[in-house]
PDB file of N, CA, C and O in Angstrom:
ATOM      1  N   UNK A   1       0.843  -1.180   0.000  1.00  0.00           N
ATOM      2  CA  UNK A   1       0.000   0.000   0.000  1.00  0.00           C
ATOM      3  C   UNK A   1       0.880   1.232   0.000  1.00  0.00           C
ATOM      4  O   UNK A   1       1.702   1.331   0.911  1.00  0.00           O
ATOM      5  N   UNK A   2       0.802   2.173  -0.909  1.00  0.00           N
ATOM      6  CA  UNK A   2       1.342   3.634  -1.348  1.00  0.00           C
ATOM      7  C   UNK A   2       0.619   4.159   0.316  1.00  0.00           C
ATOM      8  O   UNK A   2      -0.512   3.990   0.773  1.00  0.00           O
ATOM      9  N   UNK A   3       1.776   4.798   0.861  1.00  0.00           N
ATOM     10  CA  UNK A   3       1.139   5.879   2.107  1.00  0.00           C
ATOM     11  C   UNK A   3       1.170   7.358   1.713  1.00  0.00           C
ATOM     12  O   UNK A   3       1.831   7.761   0.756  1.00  0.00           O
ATOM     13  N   UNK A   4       0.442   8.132   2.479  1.00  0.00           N
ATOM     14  CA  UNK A   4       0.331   9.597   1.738  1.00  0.00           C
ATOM     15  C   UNK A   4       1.920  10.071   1.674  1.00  0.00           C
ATOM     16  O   UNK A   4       2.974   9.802   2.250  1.00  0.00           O
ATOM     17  N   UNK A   5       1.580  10.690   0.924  1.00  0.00           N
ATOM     18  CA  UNK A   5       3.161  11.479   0.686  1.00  0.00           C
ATOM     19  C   UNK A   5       3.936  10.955  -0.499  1.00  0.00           C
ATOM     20  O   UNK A   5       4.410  11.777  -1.283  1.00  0.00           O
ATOM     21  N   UNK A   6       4.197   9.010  -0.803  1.00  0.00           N
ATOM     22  CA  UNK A   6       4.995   8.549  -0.925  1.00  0.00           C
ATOM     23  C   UNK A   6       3.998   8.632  -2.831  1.00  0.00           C
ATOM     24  O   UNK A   6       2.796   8.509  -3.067  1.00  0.00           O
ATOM     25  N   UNK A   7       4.996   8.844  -3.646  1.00  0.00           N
ATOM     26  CA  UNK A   7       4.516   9.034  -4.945  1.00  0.00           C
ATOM     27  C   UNK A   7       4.779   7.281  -6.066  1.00  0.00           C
ATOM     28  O   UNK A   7       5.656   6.419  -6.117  1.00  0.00           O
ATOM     29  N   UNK A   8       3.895   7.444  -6.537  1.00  0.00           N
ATOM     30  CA  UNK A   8       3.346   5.908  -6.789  1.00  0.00           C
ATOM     31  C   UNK A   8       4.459   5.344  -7.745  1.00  0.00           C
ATOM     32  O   UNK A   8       5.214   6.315  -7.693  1.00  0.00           O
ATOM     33  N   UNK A   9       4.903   4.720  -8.334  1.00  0.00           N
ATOM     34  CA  UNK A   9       5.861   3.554  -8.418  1.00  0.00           C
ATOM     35  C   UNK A   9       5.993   3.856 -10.176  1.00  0.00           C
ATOM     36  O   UNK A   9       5.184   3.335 -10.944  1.00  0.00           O
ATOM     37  N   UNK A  10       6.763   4.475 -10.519  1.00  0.00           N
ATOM     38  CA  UNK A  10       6.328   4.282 -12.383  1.00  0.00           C
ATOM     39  C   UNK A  10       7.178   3.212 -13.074  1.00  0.00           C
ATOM     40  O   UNK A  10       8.343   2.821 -12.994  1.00  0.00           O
ATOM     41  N   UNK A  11       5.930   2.865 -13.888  1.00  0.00           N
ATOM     42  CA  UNK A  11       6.234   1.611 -14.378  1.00  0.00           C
ATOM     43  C   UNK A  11       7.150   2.057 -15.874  1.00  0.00           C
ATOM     44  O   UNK A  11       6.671   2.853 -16.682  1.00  0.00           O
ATOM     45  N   UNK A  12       8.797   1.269 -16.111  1.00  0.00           N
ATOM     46  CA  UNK A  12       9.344   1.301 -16.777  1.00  0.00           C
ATOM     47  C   UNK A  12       9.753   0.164 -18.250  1.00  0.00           C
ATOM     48  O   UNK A  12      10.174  -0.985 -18.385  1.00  0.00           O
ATOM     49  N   UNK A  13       9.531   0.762 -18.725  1.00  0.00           N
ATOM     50  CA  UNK A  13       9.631  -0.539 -20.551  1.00  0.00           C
ATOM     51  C   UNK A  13      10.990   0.013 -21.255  1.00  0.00           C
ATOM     52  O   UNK A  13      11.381   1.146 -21.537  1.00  0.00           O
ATOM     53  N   UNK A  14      11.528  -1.271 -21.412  1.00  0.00           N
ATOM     54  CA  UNK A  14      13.144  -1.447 -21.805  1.00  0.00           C
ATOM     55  C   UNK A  14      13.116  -2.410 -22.481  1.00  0.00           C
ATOM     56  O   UNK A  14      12.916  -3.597 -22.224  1.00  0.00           O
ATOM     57  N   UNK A  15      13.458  -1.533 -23.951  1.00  0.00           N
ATOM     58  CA  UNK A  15      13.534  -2.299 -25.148  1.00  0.00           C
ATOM     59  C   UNK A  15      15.029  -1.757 -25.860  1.00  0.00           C
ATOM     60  O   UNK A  15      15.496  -0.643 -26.095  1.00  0.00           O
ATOM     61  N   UNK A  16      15.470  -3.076 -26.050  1.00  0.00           N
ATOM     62  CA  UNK A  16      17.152  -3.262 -26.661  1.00  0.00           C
ATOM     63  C   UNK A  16      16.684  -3.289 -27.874  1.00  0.00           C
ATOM     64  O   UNK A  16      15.837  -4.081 -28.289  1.00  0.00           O
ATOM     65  N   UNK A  17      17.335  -2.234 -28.626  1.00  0.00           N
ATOM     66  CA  UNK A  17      17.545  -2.479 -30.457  1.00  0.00           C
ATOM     67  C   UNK A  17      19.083  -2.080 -30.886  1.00  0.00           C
ATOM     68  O   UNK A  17      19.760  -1.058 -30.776  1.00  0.00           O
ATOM     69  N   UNK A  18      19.327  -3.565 -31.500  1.00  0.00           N
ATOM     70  CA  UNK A  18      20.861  -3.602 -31.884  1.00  0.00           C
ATOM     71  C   UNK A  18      20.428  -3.532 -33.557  1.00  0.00           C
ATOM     72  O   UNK A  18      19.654  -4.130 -34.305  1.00  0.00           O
ATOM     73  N   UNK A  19      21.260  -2.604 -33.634  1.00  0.00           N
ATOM     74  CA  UNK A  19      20.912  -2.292 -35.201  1.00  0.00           C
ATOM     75  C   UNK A  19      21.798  -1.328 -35.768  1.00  0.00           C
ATOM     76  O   UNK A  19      21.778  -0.309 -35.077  1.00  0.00           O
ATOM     77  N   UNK A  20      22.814  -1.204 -37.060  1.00  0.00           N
ATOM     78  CA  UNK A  20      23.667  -0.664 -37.127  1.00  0.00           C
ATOM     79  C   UNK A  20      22.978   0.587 -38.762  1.00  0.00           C
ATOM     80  O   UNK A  20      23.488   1.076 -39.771  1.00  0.00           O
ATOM     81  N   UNK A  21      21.587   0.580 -38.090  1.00  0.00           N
ATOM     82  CA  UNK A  21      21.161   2.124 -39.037  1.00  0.00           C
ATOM     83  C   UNK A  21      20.652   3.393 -38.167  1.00  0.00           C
ATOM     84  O   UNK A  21      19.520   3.562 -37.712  1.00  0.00           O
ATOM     85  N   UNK A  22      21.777   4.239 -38.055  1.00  0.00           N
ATOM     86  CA  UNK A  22      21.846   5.133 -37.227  1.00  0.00           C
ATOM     87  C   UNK A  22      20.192   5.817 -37.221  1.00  0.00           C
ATOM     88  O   UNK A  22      19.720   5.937 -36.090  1.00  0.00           O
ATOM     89  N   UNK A  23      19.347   6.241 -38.320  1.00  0.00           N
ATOM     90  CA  UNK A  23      18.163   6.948 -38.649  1.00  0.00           C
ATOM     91  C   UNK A  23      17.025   5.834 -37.949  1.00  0.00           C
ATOM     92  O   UNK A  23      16.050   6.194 -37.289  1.00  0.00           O
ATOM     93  N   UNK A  24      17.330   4.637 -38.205  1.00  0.00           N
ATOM     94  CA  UNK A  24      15.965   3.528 -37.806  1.00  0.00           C
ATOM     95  C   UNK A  24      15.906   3.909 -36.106  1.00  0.00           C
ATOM     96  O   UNK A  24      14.953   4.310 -35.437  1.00  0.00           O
ATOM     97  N   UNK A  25      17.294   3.619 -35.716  1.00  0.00           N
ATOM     98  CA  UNK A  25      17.713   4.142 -33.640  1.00  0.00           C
ATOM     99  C   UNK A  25      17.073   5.219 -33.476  1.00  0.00           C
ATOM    100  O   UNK A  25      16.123   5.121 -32.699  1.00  0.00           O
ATOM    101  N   UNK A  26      17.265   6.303 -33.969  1.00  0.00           N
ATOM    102  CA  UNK A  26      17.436   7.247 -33.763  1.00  0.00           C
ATOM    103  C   UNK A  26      15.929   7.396 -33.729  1.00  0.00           C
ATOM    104  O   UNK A  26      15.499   7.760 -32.635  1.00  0.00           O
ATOM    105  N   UNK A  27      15.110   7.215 -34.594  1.00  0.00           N
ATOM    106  CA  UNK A  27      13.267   7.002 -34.600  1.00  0.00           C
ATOM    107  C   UNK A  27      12.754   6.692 -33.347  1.00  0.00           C
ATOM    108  O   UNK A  27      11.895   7.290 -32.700  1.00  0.00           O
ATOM    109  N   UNK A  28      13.293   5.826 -33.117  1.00  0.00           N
ATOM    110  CA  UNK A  28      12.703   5.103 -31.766  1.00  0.00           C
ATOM    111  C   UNK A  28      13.226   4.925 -30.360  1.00  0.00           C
ATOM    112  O   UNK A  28      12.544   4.462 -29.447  1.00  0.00           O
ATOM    113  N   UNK A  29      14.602   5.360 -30.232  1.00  0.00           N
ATOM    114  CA  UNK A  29      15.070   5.401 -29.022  1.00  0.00           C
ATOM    115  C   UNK A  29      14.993   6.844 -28.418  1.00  0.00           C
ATOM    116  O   UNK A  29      14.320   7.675 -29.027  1.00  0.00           O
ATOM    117  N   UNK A  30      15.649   7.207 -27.236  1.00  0.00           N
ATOM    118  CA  UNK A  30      15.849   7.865 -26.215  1.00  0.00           C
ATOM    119  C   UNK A  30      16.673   7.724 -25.140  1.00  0.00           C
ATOM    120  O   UNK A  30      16.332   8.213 -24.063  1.00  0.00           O
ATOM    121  N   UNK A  31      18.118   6.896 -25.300  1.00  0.00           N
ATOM    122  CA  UNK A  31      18.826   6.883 -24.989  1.00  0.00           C
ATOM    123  C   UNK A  31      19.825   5.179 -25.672  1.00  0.00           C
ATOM    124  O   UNK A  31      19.488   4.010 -25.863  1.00  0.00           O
ATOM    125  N   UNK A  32      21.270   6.073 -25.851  1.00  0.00           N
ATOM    126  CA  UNK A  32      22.156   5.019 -27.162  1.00  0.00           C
ATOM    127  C   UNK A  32      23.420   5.006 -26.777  1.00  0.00           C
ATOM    128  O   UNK A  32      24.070   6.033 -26.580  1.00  0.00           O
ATOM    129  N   UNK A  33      24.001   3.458 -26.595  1.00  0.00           N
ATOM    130  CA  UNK A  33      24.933   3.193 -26.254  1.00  0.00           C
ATOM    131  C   UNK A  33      25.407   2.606 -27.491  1.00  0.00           C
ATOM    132  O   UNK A  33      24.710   1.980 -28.289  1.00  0.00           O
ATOM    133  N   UNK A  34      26.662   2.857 -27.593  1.00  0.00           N
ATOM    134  CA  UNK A  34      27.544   2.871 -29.142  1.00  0.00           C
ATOM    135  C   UNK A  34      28.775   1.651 -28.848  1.00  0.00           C
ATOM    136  O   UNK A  34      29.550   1.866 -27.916  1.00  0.00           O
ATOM    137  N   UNK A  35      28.912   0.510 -29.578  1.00  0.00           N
ATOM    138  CA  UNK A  35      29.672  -0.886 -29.287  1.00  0.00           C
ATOM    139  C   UNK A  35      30.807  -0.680 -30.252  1.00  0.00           C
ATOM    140  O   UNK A  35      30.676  -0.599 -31.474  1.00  0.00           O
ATOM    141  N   UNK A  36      31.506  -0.633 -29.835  1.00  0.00           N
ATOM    142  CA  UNK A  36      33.078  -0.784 -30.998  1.00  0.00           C
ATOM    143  C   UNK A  36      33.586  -1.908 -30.512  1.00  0.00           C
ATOM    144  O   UNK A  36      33.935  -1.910 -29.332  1.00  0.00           O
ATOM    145  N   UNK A  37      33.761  -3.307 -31.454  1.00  0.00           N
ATOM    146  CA  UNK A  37      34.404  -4.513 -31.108  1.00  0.00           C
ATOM    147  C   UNK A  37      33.976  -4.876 -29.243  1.00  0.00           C
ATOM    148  O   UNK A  37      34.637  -5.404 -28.349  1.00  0.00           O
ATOM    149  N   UNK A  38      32.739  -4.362 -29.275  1.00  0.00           N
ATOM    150  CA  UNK A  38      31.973  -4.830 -27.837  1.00  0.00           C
ATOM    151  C   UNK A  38      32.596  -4.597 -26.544  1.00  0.00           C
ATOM    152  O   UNK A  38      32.697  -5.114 -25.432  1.00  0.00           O
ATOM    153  N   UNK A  39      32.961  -3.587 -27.201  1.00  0.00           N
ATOM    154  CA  UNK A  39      33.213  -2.590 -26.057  1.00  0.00           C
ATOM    155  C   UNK A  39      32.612  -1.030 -25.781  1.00  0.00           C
ATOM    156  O   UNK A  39      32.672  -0.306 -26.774  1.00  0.00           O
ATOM    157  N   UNK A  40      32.016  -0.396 -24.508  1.00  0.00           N
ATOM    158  CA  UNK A  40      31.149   0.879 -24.921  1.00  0.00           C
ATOM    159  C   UNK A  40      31.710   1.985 -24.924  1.00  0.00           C
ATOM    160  O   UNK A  40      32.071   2.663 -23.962  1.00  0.00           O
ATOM    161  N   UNK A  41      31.833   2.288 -26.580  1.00  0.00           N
ATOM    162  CA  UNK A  41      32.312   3.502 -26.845  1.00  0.00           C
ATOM    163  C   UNK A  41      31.714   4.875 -26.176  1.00  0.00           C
ATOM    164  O   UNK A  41      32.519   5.609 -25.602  1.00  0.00           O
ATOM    165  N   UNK A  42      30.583   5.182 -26.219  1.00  0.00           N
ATOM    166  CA  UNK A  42      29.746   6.190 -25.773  1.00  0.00           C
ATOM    167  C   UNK A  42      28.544   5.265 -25.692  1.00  0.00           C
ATOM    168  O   UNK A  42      28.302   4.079 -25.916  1.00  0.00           O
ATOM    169  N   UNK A  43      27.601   6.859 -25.070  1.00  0.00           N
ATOM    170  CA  UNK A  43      26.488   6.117 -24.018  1.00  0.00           C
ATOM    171  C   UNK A  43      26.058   7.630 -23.708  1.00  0.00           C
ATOM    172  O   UNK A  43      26.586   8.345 -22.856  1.00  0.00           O
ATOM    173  N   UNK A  44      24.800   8.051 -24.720  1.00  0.00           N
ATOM    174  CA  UNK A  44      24.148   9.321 -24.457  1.00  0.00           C
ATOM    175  C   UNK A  44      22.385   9.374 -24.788  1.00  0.00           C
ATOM    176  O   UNK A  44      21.615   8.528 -25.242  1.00  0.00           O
ATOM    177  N   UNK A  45      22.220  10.608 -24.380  1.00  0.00           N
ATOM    178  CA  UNK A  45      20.739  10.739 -24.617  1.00  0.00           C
ATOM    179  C   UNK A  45      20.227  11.632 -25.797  1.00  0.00           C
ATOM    180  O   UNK A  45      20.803  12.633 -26.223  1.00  0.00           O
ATOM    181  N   UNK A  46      18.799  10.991 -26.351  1.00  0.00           N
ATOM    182  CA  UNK A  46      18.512  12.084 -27.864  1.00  0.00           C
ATOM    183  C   UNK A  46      18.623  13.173 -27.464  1.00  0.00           C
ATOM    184  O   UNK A  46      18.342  13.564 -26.331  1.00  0.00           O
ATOM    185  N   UNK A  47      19.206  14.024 -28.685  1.00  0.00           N
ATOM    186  CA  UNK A  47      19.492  14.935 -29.066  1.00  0.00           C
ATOM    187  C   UNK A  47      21.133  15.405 -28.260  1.00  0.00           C
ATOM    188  O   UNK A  47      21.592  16.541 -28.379  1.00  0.00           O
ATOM    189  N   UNK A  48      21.756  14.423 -27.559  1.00  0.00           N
ATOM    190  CA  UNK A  48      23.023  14.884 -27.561  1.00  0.00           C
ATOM    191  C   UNK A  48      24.198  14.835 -28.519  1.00  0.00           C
ATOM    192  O   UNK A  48      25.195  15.554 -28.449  1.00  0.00           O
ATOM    193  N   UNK A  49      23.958  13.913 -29.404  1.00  0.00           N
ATOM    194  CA  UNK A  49      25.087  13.987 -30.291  1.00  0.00           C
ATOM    195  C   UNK A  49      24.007  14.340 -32.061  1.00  0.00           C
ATOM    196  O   UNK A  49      22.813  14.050 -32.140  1.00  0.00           O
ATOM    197  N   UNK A  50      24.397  14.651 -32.630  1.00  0.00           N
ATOM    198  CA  UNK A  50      23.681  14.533 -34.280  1.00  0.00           C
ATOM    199  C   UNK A  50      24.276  13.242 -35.122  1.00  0.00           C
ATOM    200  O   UNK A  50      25.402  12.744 -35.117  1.00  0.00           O
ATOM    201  N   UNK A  51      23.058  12.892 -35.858  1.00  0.00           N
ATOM    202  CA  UNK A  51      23.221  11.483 -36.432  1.00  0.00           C
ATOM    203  C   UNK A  51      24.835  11.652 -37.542  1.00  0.00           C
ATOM    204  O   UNK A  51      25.374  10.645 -38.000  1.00  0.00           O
ATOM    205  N   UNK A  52      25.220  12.657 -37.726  1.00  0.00           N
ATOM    206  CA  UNK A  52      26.603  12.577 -38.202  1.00  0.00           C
ATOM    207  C   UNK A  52      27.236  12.103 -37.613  1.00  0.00           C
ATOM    208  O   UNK A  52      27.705  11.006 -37.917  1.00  0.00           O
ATOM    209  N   UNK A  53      27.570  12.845 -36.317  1.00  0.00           N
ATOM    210  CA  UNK A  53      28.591  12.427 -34.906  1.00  0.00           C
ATOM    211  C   UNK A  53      28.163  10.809 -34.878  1.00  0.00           C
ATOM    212  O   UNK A  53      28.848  10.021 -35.529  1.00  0.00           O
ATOM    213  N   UNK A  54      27.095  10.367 -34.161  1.00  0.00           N
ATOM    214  CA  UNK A  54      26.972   9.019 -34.417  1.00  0.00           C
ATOM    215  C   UNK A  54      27.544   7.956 -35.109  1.00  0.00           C
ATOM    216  O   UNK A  54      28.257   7.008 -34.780  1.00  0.00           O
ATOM    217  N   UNK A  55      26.883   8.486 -36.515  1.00  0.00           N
ATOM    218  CA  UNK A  55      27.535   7.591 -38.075  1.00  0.00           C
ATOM    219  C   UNK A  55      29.265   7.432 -37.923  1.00  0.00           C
ATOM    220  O   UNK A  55      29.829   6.357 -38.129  1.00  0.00           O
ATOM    221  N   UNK A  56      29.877   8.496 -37.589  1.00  0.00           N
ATOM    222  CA  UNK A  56      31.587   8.849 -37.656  1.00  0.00           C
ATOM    223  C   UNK A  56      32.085   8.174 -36.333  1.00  0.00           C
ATOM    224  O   UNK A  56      33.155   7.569 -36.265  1.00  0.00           O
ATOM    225  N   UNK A  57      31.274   8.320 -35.358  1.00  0.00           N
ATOM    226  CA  UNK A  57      31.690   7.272 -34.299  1.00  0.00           C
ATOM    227  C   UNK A  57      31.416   6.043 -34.657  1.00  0.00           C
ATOM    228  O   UNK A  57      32.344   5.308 -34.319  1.00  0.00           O
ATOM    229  N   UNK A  58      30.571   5.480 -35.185  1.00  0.00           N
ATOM    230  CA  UNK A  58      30.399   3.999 -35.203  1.00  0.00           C
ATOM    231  C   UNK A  58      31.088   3.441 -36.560  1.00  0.00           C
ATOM    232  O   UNK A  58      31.087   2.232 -36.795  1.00  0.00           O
ATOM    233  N   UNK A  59      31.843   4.645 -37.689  1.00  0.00           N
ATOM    234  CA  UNK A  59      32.780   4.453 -38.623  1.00  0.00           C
ATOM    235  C   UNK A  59      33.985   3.684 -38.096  1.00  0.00           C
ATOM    236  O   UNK A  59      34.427   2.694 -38.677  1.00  0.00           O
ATOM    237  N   UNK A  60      34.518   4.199 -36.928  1.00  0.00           N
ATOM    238  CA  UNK A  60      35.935   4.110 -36.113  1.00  0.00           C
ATOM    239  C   UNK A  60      35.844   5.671 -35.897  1.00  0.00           C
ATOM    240  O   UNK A  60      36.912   6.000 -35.381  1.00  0.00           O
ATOM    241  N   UNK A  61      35.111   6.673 -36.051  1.00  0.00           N
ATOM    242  CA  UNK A  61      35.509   8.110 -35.502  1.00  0.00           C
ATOM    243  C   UNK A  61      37.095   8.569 -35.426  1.00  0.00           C
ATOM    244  O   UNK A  61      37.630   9.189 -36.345  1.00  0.00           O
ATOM    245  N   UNK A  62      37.688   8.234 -34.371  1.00  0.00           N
ATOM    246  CA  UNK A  62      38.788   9.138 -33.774  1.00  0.00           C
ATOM    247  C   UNK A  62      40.067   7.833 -34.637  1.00  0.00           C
ATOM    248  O   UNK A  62      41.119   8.176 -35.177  1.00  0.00           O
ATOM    249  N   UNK A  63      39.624   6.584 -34.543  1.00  0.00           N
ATOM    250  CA  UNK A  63      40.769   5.742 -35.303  1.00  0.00           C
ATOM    251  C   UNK A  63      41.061   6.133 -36.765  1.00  0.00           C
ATOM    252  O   UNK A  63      42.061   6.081 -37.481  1.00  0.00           O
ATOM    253  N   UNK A  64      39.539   6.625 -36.955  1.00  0.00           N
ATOM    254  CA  UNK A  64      40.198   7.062 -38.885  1.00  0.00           C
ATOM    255  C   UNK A  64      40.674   8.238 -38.541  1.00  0.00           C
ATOM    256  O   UNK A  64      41.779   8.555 -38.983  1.00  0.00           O
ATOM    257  N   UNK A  65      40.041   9.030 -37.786  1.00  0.00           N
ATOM    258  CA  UNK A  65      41.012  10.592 -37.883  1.00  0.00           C
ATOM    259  C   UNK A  65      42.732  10.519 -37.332  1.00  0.00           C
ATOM    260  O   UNK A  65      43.526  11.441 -37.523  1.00  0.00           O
ATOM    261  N   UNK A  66      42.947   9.700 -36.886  1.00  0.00           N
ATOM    262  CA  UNK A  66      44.239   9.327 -36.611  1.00  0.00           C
ATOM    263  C   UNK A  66      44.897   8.695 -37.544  1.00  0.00           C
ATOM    264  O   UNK A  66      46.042   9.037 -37.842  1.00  0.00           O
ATOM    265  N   UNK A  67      44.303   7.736 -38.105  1.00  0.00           N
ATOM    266  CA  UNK A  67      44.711   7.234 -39.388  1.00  0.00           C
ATOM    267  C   UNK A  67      44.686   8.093 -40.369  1.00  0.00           C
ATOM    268  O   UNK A  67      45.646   7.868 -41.107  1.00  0.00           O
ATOM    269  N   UNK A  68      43.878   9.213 -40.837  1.00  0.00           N
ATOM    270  CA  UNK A  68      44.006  10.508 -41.859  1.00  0.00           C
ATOM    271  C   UNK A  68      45.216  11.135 -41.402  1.00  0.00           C
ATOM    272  O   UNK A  68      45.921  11.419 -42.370  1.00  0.00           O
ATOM    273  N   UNK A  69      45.830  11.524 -40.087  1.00  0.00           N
ATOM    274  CA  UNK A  69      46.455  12.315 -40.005  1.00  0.00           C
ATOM    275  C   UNK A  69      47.485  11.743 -40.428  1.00  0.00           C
ATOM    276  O   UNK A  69      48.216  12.481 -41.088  1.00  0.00           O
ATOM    277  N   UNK A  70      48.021  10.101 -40.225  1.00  0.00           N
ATOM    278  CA  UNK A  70      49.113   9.938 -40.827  1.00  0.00           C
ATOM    279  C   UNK A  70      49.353   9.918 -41.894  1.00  0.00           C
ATOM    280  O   UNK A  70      50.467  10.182 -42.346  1.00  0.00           O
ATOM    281  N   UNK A  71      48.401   9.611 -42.532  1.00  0.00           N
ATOM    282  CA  UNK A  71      48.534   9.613 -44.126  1.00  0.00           C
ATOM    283  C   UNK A  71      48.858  10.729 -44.659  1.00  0.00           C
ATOM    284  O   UNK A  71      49.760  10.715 -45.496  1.00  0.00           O
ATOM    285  N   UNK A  72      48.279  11.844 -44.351  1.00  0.00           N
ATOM    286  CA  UNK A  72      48.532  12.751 -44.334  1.00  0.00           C
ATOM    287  C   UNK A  72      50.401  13.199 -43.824  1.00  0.00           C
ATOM    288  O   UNK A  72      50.916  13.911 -44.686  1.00  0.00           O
ATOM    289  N   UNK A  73      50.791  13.066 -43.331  1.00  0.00           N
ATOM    290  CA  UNK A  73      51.881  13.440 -42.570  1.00  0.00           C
ATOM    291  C   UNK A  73      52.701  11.950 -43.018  1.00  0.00           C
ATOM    292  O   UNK A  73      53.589  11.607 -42.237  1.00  0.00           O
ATOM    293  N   UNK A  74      52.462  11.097 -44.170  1.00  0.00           N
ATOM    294  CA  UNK A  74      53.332  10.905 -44.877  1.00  0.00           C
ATOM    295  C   UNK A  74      53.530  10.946 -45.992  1.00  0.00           C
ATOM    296  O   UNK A  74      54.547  10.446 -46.471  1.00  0.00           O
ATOM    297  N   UNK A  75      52.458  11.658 -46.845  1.00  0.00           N
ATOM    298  CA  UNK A  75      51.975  12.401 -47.815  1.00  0.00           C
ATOM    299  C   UNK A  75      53.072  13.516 -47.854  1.00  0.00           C
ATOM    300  O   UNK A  75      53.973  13.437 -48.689  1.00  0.00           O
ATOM    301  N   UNK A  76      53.017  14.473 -47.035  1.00  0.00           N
ATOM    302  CA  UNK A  76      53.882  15.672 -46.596  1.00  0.00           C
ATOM    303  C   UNK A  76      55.023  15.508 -46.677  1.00  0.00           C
ATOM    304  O   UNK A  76      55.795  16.381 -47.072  1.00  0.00           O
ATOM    305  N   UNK A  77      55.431  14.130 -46.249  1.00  0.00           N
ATOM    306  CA  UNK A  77      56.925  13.752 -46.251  1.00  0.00           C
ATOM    307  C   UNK A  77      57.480  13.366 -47.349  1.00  0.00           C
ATOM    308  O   UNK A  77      58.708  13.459 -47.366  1.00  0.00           O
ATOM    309  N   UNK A  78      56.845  12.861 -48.507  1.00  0.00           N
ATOM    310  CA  UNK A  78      57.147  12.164 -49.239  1.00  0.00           C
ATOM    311  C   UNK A  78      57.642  13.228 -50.778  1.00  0.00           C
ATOM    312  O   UNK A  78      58.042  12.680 -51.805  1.00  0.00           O
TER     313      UNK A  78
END
């Protein structure tokens, strides 16, 4: 029995969608945790990142931009 004061119990629904189309997630969720080789890259709520940021993180994000830079910087050298 709920006693006065004490505010009633809300009922929560938790649904997992593994799915690697950033726009289909993005429809239906409200909060997205991002797996690189199953491990958690990020872990945010809609509207914190834009479905670009997303897409480029779940590319390899920061591994290709590291990988551009060398190429780059042996491009330069060469």
């Amino acid at each position: 029995m709920i006693g006065a004061g004490t505010p009633p119990r809300r009922a929560v629904l938790l649904i997992v969608l593994v799915t690697h189309n950033v726009r289909h997630a993005m429809m239906v969720g409200d909060h997205f945790a991002v797996l690189i080789r199953g491990q958690k890259a990020d872990d945010f709520r809609k509207g914190e990142r834009t479905r670009e940021e997303i897409t480029d993180l779940m590319a390899g994000g920061e591994a290709m931009a590291h990988l551009e830079a060398e190429l780059a910087q042996l491009q330069a050298d060469a």
